[in-house]
Structure formats: C-alpha cells, structure tokens
ZAMARGU-4260 file (C-alpha; in steps of 0.2 Angstrom, whole numbers, plus 5000, padded with zeros to 4 digits):
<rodrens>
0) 5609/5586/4970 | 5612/5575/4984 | 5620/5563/4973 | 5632/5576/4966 | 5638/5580/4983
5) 5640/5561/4988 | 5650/5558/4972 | 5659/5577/4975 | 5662/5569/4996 | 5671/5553/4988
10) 5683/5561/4977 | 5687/5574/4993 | 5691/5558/5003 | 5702/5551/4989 | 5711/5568/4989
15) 5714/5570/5008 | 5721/5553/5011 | 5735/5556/4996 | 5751/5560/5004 | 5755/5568/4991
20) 5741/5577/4989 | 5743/5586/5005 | 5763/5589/5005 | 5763/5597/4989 | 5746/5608/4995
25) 5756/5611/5011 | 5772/5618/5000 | 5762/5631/4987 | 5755/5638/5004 | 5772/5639/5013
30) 5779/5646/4996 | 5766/5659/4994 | 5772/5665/5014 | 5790/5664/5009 | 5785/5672/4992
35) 5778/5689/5003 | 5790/5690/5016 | 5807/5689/5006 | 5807/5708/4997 | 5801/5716/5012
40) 5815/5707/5024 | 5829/5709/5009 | 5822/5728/5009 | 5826/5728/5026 | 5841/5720/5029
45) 5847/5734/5014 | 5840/5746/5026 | 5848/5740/5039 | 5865/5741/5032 | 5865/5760/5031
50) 5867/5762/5052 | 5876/5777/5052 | 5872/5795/5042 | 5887/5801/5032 | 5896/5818/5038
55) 5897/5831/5026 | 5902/5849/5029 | 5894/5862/5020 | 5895/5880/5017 | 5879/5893/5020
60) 5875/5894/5002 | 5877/5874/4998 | 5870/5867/5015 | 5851/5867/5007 | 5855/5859/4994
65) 5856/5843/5005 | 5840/5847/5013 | 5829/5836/5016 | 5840/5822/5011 | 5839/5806/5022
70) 5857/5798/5025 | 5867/5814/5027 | 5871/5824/5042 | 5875/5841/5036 | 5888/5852/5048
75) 5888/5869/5042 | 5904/5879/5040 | 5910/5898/5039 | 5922/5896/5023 | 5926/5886/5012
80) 5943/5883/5019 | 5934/5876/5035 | 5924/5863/5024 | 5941/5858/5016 | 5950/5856/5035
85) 5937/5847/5040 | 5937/5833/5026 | 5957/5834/5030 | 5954/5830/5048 | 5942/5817/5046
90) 5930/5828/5055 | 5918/5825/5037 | 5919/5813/5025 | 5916/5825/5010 | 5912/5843/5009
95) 5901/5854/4998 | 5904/5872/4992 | 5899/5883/4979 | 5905/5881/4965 | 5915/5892/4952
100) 5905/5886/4936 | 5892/5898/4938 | 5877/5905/4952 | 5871/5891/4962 | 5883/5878/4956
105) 5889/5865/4967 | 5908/5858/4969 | 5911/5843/4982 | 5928/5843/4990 | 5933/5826/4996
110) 5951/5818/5002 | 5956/5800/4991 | 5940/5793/4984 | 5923/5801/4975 | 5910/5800/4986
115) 5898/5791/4975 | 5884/5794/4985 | 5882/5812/4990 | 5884/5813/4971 | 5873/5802/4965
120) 5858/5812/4976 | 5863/5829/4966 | 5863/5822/4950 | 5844/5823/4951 | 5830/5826/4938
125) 5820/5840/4936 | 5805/5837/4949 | 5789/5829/4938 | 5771/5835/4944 | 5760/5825/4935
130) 5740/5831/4930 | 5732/5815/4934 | 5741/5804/4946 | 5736/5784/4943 | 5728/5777/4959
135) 5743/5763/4956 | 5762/5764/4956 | 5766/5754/4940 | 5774/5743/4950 | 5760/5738/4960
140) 5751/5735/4942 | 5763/5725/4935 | 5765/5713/4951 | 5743/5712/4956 | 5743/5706/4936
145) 5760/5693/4939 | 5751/5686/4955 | 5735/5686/4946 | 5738/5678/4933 | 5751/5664/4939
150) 5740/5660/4953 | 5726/5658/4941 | 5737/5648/4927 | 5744/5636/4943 | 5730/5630/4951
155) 5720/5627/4935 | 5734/5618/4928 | 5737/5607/4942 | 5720/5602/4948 | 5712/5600/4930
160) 5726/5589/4923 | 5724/5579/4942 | 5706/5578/4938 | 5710/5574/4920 | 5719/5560/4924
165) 5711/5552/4936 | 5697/5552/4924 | 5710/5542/4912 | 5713/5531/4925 | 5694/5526/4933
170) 5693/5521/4913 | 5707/5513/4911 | 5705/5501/4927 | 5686/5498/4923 | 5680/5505/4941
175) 5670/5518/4931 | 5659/5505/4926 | 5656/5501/4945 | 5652/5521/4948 | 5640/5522/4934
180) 5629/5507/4940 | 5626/5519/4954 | 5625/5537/4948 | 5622/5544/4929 | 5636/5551/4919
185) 5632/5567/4921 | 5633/5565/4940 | 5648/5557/4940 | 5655/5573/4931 | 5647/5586/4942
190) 5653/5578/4958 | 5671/5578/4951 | 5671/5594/4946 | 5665/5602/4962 | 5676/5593/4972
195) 5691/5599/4962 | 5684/5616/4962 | 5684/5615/4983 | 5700/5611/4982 | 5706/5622/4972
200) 5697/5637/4982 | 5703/5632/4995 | 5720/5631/4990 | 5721/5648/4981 | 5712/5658/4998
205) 5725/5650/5010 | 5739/5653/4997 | 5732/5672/4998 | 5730/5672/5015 | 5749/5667/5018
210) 5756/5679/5007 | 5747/5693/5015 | 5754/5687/5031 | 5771/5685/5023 | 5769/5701/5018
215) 5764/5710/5035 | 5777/5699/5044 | 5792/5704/5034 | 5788/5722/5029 | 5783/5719/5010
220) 5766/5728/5013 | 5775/5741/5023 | 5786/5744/5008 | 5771/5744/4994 | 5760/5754/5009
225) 5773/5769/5008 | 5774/5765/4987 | 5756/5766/4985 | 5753/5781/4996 | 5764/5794/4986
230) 5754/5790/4970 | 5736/5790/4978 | 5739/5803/4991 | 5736/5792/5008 | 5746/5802/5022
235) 5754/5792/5036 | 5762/5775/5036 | 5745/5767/5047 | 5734/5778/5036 | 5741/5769/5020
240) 5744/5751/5025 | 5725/5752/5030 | 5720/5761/5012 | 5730/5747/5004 | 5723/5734/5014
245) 5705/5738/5009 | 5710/5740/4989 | 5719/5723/4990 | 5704/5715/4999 | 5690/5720/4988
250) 5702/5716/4973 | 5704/5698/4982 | 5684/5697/4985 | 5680/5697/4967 | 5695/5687/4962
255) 5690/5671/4974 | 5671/5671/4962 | 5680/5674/4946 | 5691/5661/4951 | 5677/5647/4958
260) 5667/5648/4941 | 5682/5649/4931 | 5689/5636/4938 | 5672/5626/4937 | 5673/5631/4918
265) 5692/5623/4915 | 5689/5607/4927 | 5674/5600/4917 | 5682/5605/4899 | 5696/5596/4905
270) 5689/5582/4912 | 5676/5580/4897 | 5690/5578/4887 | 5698/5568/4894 | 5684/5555/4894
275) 5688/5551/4876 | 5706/5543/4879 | 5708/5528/4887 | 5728/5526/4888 | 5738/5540/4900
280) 5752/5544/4886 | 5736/5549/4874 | 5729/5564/4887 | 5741/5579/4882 | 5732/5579/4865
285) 5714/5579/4872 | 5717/5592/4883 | 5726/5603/4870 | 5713/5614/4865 | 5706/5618/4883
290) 5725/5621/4884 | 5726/5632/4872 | 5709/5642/4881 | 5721/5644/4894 | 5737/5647/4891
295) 5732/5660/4878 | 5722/5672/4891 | 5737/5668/4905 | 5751/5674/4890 | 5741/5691/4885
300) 5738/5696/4902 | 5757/5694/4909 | 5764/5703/4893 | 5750/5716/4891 | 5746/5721/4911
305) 5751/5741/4904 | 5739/5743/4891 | 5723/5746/4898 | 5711/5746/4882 | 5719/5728/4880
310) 5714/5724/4898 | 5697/5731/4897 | 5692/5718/4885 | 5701/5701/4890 | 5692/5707/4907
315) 5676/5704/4898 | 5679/5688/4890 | 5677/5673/4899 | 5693/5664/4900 | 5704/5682/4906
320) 5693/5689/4915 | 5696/5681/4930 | 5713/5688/4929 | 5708/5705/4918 | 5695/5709/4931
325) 5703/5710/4946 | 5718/5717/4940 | 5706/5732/4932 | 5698/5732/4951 | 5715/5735/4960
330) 5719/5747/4949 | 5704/5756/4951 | 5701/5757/4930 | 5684/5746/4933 | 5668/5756/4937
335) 5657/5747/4952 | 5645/5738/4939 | 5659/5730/4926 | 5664/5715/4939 | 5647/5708/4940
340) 5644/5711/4921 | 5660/5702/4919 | 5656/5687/4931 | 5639/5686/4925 | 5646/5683/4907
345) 5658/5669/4914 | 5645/5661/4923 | 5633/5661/4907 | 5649/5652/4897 | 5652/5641/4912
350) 5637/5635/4909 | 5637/5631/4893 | 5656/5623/4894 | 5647/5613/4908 | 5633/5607/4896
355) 5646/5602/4881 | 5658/5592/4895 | 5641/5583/4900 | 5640/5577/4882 | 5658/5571/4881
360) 5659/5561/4897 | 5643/5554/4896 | 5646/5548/4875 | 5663/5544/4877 | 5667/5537/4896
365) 5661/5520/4892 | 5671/5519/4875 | 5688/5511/4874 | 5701/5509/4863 | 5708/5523/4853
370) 5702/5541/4853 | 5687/5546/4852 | 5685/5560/4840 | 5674/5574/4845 | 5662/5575/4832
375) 5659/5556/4835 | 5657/5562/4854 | 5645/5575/4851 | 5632/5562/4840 | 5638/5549/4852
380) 5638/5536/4841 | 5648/5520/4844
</rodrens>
C-alpha cells in the first residue's frame, strides 16, 4: 500500500507543477461561481427594474380583484366616471370597473395604449390545488439532474482521458520501463488511479463549493429557496433557504462517494485500455467502449430526469447511479436504505472493473507496436 501511495504522490507532483493543470482547474471552479451567481443577479437586476408600483383606479366592486397583486397600487373610487377622470388626468395610469358583459366582469379603461400588464395578471387560470404536492418544483428536478450529470460527464471525461494519455505516453517514451523496475504493474496502475481520483474529488467539491457560494452571493438560492418552499410547504424566506440548504447538502454527501468510486471505476477502465496502444492518434478507439459506458448512462439521465420508474433503475446500476441517486435523493423519491444499496453495488463493480484494468496494463503495458487486441490482453500472450 505504501508503494501505491508513493507511485499515487508522484503522478500528484507531475500534476501540480503543470501550468496548465492548475489554470484550467482554477477556470471550472471560477465557472462553477459565475455559473451560480448569474440567474439570481439577472433575476435581480429584472427585479430591480420594476421601481415604482403602477396606479390604477378602481371601483368598490372591481378593487378585490387586484388584491393581493404585487406591483399595483390600487386607489379606489366612487363611480365609474371618477375612474375614467382620473386615467384622463394622469392621476392613474389605467382604471378598472365592472363590466357590462355580465355579474362580476371586469372592463379596464385606459387613455392611448393597453395596459399589457394589469391585463396580463387578470387573464389568469382557475386556481390548481393539487392532492399530493412533489417535495420538488420540476424545475429544481430538472436542474439537480443537469448539474448532476454534466458535472459527473466533465470530470470523468477530463481526468480519465488525462490519465489515458499520459499512460500512452510513459509507453511511448520508454520511462515505463524505468517505473516497472521499481514497482509491479498492478501498482503502477493503482497509484495512477488514485491520484486522478484525488484530483478529481477534489476538483468536483470545490467546483460545488463555488457554486453554492455563487449561489448565496447573487441571490440564486434565494430565488430556488422561495421556489422550493411553495411546493414543500417551508414558511418564511430563512426557514426555507435553510430547508433547502440541508436537502442540497445530504444530496451532495452521497454524491461526492458515488462520485470517488465511480470515478475510480472509469479511471482504471480507461487507463487499462489505453495500455494496449502505443501511438496517441490510436487512443480514441481503445477508449470507445469505456466511452460508450459513459456516455450512455450521461444521455439517459439528462433526457429522462422526469420519469421516475426510468430513474429508479439507472440509480441502481453502476455507471448512472452516481448521477440517478442523488438525483432520486434530492428529490426525496429514494428511501434512507437505497443510496447505500446503490453504492454498495458500485463499489462491488468497481472492483471488479479494477481487477479486469489490472489484467490489461499489466499484459499489454510492456507491448509495442500495434494494438493490442483484448482477447490477446486478457491470455496475455505475446
């Protein structure tokens, strides 16, 4: 173990001296605080442009009407010839009466121009009550599965095709034949794979960590606070920032383990197959199938976040269910048991996927020329 922690400490020094490395690390995490402060600050700034209530003048009768309405100040008038001076003067900038189409009809008076707005808040729908409220706006949903899912897709992408290559690479230039003088094949492989998966860890809790921030800084989590408390029936704007707060966080506490030994899954797929190229321009098509295991899960999740029997499932099979779960988790469809089934099912795989990328690097890392074909690279012969 200690070896696999030496070798793991090496690939981490590589990392952290690579210019690169660090900008590009230092941009998704700038991004993802951009990424949560931008709605809540455009939300504002639309806010913000409504400084002043419009005056409307009203009759008895039709004044309720506007009750309860936000943007309106309502001055209420004797007659319906007092509404109509009043839009005249200026005093109102629309006026609102009975009308004569029948009991409890409405007629707005205005001077040169329809007041789009006072009638865009009486052209209302019937009031919904709904028998069992979800614990979720669907708009909530639909973003926990986006940012789910493509933060899941990203980092996997970008730190298993890093460690993909860099395999290519080490092979390429010989100086894997230096590292395995020192440590075994298998080693070799564990090492790199952890060290990517620390860096990847720790890539996706600071990129959560700055949109949560983000969030709070420019109002977004205010905004989905006051969203997701007239669904779940959290009273008061504290209350419900707080309530939303603790679902987010638990639903980010299981994420960050489905996301480690997920991750660790990918990584050593990856970087197995890669060990049976030795030419750059050939790694596309070794890492297609492990592709394919991602790309796949990534796809059904994005278009099918709404259908929860489809969720249900891909949150029990391995390469969705670090996605699936936590999406099911914030959502509260997931019972207290089903996320440690869940992980325990990817762990199991993880294993195995580690086991199989053992027997890939360690038959083909050593092998040049073409590519290696896998049923060569599971009998390991030359």
């Amino acid at each position: 173990m200690n070896r696999v922690w030496l070798v793991a400490g090496r690939e981490l020094s590589q990392q952290f001296k690579s210019r690169a490395f660090l900008i590009s690390t230092g941009l998704m995490i700038l991004m993802a605080a951009i990424g949560g402060a931008v709605p809540g600050l455009m939300g504002g700034a639309r806010d913000g442009g409504q400084t002043e209530a419009t005056q409307i003048a009203a009759t008895a009768d039709a004044a309720p009407a506007l009750a309860g309405m936000t943007g309106f100040e309502v001055s209420q008038m004797e007659s319906v010839a007092e509404v109509e001076q009043a839009v005249r003067t200026g005093q109102a900038e629309a006026g609102l009466v009975t009308g004569q189409a029948g009991p409890g009809s409405l007629e707005i008076i205005a001077e040169t121009e329809v007041p789009t707005g006072l009638v865009a808040v009486l052209t209302v729908s019937p009031p919904v009550r709904l028998l069992d409220p979800p614990d979720v706006a669907p708009e909530m949903r639909y973003i926990a599965g986006v940012v789910f899912a493509v933060l899941f897709f990203m980092i996997v992408m970008l730190y298993g095709q890093t460690a993909a290559q860099n395999t290519v690479v080490e092979k390429q230039t010989r100086v894997i034949e230096i590292l395995l003088a020192t440590v075994p094949a298998r080693v070799l492989l564990a090492g790199k794979v952890v060290s990517n998966a620390l860096l990847a860890f720790a890539t996706v809790a600071g990129m959560a960590l700055a949109m949560i921030l983000g969030m709070l800084i420019g109002g977004t989590w205010g905004q989905l606070a006051e969203s997701y408390s007239s669904v779940a029936g959290v009273v008061g704007g504290g209350s419900a920032e707080r309530s939303l707060l603790d679902l987010v966080g638990s639903s980010l506490a299981w994420f960050l383990p489905f996301f480690a030994v997920a991750f660790i899954m990918f990584s050593s797929l990856m970087v197995g197959s890669a060990a049976t190229v030795s030419r750059l321009e050939d790694i596309g098509s070794a890492l297609a199938p492990a592709m394919i295991l991602i790309m796949v899960p990534y796809f059904l999740v994005i278009s099918f976040v709404d259908n929860e029997p489809l969720v249900t499932w891909l949150s029990y099979i391995p390469f969705s269910s670090p996605t699936a779960m936590p999406l099911r988790l914030i959502t509260g469809a997931a019972q207290w048991w089903e996320p440690a089934v869940s992980l325990g099912i990817l762990a199991l795989t993880t294993w195995v996927a580690l086991w199989l990328a053992g027997k890939l690097y360690e038959n083909s890392i050593l092998r040049t020329g073409a590519r290696i074909k896998l049923k060569e690279a599971w009998a390991g012969g030359a």
